[in-house]
C-alpha positions as CSV (number, residue, x, y, z in Angstrom):
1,X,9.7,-9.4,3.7
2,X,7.6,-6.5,4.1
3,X,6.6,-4.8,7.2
4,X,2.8,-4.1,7.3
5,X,2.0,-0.6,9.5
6,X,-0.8,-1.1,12.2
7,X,-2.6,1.2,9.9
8,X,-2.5,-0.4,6.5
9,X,-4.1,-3.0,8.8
10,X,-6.7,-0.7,10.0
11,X,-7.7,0.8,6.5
12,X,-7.5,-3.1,5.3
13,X,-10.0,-4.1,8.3
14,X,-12.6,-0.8,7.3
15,X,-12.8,-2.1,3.6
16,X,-13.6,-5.6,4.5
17,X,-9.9,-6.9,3.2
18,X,-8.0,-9.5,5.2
19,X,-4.0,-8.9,4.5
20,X,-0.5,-10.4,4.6
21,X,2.6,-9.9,3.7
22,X,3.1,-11.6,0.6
23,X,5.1,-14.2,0.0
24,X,5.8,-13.4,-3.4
25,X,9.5,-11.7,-3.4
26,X,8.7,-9.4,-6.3
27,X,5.2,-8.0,-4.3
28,X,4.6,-6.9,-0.5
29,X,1.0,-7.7,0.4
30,X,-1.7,-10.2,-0.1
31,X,-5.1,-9.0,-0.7
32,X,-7.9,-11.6,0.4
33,X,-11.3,-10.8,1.0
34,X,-12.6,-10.9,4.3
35,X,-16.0,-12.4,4.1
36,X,-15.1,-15.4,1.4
37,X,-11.5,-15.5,2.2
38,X,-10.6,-15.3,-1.5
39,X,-7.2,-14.6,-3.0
40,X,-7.8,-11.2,-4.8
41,X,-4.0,-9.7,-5.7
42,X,-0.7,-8.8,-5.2
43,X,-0.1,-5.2,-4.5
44,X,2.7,-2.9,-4.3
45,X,6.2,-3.7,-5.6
46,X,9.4,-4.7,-3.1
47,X,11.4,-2.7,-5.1
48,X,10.0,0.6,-4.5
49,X,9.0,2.7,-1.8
50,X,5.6,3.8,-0.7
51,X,3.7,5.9,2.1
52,X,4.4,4.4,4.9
53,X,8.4,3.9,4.1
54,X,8.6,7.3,2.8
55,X,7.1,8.2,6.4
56,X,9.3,6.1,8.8
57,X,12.3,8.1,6.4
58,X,10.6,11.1,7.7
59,X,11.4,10.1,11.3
60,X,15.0,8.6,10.6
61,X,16.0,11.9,9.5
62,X,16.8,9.5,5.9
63,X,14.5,12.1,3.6
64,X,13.7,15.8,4.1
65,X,10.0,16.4,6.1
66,X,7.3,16.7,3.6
67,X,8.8,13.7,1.3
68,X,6.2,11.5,2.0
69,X,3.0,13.4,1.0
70,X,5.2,15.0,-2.0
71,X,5.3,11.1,-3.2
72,X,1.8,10.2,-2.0
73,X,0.2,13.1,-4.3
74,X,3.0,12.1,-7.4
75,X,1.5,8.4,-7.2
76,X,-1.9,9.8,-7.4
77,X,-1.4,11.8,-10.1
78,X,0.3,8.8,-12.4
79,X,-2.3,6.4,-11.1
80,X,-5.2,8.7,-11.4
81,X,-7.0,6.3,-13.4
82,X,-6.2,3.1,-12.0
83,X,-7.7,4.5,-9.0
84,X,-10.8,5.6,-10.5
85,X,-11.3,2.1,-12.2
86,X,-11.3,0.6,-8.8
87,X,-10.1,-3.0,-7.8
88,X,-6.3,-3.5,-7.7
89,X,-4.9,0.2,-8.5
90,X,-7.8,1.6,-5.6
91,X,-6.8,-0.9,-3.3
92,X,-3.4,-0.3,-4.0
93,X,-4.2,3.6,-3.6
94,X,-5.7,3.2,-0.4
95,X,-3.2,0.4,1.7
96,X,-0.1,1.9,0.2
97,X,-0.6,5.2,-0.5
């Protein structure tokens, strides 16, 4: 199961998300919104890395320094548009990445 950083938490709690680590094998976190309590998605994919993973490789000594935000501007560049659409790919953007 996924490992949600005290920050993703943070930047969850500032856009008025409630999240969890999903419970769906194939994602890692359950987006619900805070003030209904709605079900809203799934985001990010167990299978690949992201941010925050890239960044506790960073600290291991597992990946060269800099790996991290070399990945974090890759995604926004391919995702460019999700991002700008908003909803799933913007929340994705802004907990994962």
């Amino acid at each position: 199961m996924y490992s949600i950083s005290d920050k993703t938490y943070k930047i969850a709690d500032k856009m008025n998300l409630e999240i969890f680590p999903s419970e769906n094998p194939n994602k890692k976190i359950e987006v619900y919104d805070k003030k209904t309590g709605n079900f809203l998605y799934y985001i990010g994919d167990s299978r690949y890395m992201d941010y925050h993973l890239y960044l506790e490789d960073e600290k291991n000594g597992n990946v060269e320094k800099g790996t991290a935000d070399k990945r974090r501007e890759a995604y926004h560049n391919r995702h460019k548009k999700d991002i700008q659409m908003g909803g799933k790919g913007y929340i994705a953007a802004m907990l994962l990445w």
